[in-house]
N, C-alpha and C positions, 0 to 999 in steps of 0.2 A: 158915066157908065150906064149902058143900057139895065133893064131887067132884066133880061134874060142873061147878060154876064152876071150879076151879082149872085147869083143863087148857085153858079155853079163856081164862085171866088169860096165863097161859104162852106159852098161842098169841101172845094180843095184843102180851109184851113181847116175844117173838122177832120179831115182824114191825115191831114198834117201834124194834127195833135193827137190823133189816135194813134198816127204811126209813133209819134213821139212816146205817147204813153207806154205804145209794147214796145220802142227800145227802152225805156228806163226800166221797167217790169224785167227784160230782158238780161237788162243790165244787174241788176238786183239779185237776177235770180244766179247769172253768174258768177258775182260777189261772195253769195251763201254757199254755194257751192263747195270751192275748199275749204272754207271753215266746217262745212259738216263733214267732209272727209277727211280735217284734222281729226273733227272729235271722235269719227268713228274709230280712226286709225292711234288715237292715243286711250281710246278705253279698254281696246283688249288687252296691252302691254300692263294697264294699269292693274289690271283683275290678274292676268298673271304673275304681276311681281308681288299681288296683295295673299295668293296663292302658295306663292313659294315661300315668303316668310311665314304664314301661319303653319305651313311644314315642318320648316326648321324649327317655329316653337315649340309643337308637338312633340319632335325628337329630341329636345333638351329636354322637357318637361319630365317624358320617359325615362331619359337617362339618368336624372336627376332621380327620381324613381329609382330604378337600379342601383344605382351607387349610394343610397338610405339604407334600402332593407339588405344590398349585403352587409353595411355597417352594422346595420340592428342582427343581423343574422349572424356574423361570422363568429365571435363570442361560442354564440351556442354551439356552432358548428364544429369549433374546436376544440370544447368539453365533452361534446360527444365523443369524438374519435381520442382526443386524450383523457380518457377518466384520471381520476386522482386517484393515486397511491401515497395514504398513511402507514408509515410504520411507526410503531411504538417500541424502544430500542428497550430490555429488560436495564437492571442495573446492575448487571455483572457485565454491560458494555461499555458502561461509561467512564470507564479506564482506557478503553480503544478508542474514543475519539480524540479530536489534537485536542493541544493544551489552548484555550482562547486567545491566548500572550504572546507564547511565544513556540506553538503549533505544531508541537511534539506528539505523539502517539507513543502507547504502550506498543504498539505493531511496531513501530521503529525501534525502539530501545530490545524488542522481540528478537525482532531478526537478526538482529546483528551478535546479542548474546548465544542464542542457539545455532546460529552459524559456524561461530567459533568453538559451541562445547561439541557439535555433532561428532566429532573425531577423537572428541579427547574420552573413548573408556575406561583411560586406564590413568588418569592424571596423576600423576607423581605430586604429593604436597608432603613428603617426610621418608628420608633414607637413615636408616637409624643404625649405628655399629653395634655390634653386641661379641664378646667374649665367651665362653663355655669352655668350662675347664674340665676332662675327663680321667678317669682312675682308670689303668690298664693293666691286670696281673692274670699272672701264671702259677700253677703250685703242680708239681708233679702230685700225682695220688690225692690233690687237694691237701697234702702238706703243708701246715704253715711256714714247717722247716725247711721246704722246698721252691716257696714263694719267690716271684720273683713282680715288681710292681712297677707301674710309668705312670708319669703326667704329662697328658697332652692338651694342649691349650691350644682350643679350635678359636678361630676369627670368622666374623661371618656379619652380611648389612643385614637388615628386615626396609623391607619397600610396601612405603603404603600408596594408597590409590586411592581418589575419589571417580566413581563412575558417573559423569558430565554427559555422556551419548545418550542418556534419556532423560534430560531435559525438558518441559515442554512450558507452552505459555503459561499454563496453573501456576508453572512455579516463579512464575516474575511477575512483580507487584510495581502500579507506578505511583507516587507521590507528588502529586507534580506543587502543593503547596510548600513541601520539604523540598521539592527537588532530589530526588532521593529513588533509587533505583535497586531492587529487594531481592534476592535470589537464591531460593529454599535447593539447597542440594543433596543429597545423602552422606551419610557418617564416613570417616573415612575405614578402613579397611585395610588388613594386613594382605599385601596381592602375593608378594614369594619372599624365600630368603635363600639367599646367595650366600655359600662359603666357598670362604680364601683359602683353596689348600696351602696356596705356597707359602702364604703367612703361620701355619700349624708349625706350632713351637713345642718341644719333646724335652721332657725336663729327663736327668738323670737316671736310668735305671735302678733301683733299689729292691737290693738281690739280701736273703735272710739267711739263716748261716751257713746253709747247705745247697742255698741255688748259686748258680754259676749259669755263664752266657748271658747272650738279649733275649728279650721277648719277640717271637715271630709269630706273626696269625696268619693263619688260611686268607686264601679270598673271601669265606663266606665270612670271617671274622672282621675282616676290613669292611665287608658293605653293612653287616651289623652296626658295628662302630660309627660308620659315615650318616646311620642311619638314627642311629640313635640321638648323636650330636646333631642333625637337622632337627629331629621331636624338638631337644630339650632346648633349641634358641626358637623357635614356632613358639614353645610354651611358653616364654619367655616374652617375647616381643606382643601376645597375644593376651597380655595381662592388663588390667582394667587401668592399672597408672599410664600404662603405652598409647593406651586407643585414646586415654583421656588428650596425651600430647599429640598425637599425631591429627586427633578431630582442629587443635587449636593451630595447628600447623596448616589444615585443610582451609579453615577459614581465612587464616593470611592471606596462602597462598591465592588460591581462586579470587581472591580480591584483586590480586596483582596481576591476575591473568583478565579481569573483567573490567576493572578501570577504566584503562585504557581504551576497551572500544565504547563503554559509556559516552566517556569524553568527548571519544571522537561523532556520537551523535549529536548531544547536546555538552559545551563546556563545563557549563556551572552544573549538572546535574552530578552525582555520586554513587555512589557503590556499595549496596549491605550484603553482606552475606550470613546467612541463616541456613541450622538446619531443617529438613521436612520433619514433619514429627512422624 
């Protein structure tokens, strides 16, 4: 090979190898390439998903928050709007509450007694007979020689009452230890007296040595007489041995009238009957 070819072989492989160099350089650079447009393309994705959860932290974090102080809050909250109400019951109540056992009330055993006596003003606890025997004479001029005399023998009931229609709770007591049910009423009372005309029995007329005929009276002498005979069985039936029986008849009876709805609130419980003083 001449001189003058080898310097330009020379040339050729240095520009051979230069070329080489910028495709490898070339090559390289295309390489890096997508990998830097992965990283650019996965670090925004990463920063926003790093964004969105510290979000959502925050908003439990809050919530969590929220749902403490209304816990801590709601207590007071409710004391506010409902204040407490103490009552302190005297001890003339505590016969109105139940019984702890078996959760009876004086208002029960109440009701049901005054229920039953509101109507009864006039209770019948004692119908009592009574007799009265009457002297009936006439005497011309007041003559005894002229005298003419009768015995009539009046029939007639007396009807006592106890008045029940004013009743009120004062007067009912509970025992609920005794079981035992208490009920202060008033005395009994003579209410009317009813005579039997038809049963009036007319003894003989006894006529003296110079009267003759029956005895006749006026009207005003018959409402005298009818009148009379009502006083003197009123006086009668109105005497302290009468009121004594018929108060002892009063409590019988109204026992017998109160039992029964006793019972029917509570079984086992009973029936006293007392008068008011």
């Amino acid at each position: 090979m001449s001189e003058t070819e080898r310097p330009n072989a020379d040339l050729i492989r240095d520009e051979a190898r230069s070329e080489a160099v910028r495709a490898e350089a070339a090559g390289k650079s295309r390489r890096r390439e997508p990998e830097d447009v992965v990283e650019r393309t996965d670090r925004e994705p990463r920063r926003r998903f790093r964004f969105h959860h510290l979000r959502w932290i925050f908003r439990g974090v809050v919530l969590a928050a929220v749902i403490v102080a209304i816990l801590f809050l709601l207590p007071r909250i409710e004391r506010f709007f409902t204040p407490d109400v103490n009552i302190d019951l005297p001890d003339s109540f505590s016969s109105l509450l139940p019984d702890e056992t078996l959760g009876y009330s004086k208002i029960d055993f109440s009701e049901a007694i005054l229920g039953e006596s509101r109507e009864k003003s006039d209770f019948v606890v004692l119908e009592q007979d009574i007799t009265v025997t009457t002297r009936v004479s006439q005497a011309l001029a007041n003559l005894a020689l002229f005298e003419k005399s009768q015995i009539v023998r009046s029939f007639g009931t007396g009807v006592y009452t106890v008045d029940l229609s004013g009743l009120t709770d004062a007067e009912i007591a509970l025992d609920t230890d005794a079981r035992l049910v208490t009920v202060s009423i008033p005395h009994a009372a003579l209410s009317y007296v009813t005579v039997d005309v038809e049963k009036t029995e007319f003894e003989e007329t006894k006529k003296a040595l110079f009267a003759f005929g029956e005895i006749k009276l006026t009207n005003e002498q018959l409402n005298l007489l009818e009148q009379n005979i009502q006083d003197s069985m009123t006086e009668q039936l109105s005497g302290e041995e009468m009121l004594v029986k018929a108060d002892a008849a009063a409590l019988k009876q109204v026992r017998q009238l109160f039992s029964p709805i006793v019972r029917a609130v509570a079984e086992e419980y009973s029936v006293q009957i007392e008068f008011a003083p």
